[in-house]
N, C-alpha and C positions, 0 to 999 in steps of 0.2 A: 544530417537528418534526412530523413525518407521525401521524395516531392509529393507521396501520395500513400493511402493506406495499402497498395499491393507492389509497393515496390520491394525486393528482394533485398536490395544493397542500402540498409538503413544508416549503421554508424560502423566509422572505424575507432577501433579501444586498443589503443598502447596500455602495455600494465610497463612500472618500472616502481622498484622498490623505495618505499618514503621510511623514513625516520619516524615519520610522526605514531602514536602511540594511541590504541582508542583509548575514550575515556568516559565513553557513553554507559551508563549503568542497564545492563544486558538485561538485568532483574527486572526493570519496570515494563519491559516491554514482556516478559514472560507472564506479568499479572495483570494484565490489559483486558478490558473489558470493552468492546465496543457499541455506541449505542447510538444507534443513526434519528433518532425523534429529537422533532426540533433544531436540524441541521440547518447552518444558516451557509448560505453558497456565496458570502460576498467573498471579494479579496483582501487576505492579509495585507493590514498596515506593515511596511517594511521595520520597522521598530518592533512590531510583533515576532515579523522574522527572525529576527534577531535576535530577540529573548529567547525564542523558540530552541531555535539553535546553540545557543551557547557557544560561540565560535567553534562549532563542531564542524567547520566548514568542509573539510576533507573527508567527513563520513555522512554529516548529512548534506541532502540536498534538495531544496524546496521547489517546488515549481507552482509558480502562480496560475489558479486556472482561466486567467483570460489570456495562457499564451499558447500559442503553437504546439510545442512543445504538450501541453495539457490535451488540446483537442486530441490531437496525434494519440496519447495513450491513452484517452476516451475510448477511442474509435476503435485500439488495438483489444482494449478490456472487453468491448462487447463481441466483439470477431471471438475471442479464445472463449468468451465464456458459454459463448452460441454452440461451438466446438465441442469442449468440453460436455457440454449438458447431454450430449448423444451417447455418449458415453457409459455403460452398465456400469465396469468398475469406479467411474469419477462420481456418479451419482450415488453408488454402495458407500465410498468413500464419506461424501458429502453430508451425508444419513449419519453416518457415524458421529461427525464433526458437532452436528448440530445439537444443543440444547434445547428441546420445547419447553422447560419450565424455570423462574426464575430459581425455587429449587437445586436444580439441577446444576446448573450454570454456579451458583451458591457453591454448590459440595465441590465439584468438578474445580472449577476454576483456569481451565485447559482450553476452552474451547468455543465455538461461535454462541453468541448469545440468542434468544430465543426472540428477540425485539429487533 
């Protein structure tokens, strides 16, 4: 891991081929609806984790936000998203993504929710 948000040389990633086989159902994530009101910022009980996961250990991977790790991709999300927002075609983009009406989001079911 990085010692600081401008460092260059963050992680090294070996890929090597596993056996294991997903088993995550790809669908639920396709009809996801995200809704940030009433968001509670504590941390998961590790038994939470757990359920969460489903011993999907090898695909998912959680990270508690009171670790290192967390801040770190805090800090990277708001640097890209700062980036990103200058951007003509990311914001034409962005416009596209967005649903303004629960309506919409309803019929659609594709895309950022309007809340």
């Amino acid at each position: 891991m990085a010692a600081h948000n401008n460092d260059e040389y963050i992680v090294e990633v070996k890929l090597a081929k596993d056996g294991n086989i997903q088993t995550f159902d790809i669908e639920k994530i396709k009809h996801r609806r995200t809704v940030r009101s009433n968001y509670l910022g504590e941390v998961l009980k590790t038994a939470d984790v757990s359920f969460l996961m489903n011993n999907e250990n090898d695909f998912i991977h959680y990270i508690f936000n009171s670790s290192k790790e967390h801040r770190w991709l805090n800090e990277q999300t708001i640097k890209a998203n700062s980036i990103q927002s200058y951007r003509d075609a990311a914001q034409m983009e962005l416009a596209d993504w967005i649903r303004f009406s629960s309506k919409d989001a309803r019929e659609h079911s594709d895309r950022l929710p309007c809340r």
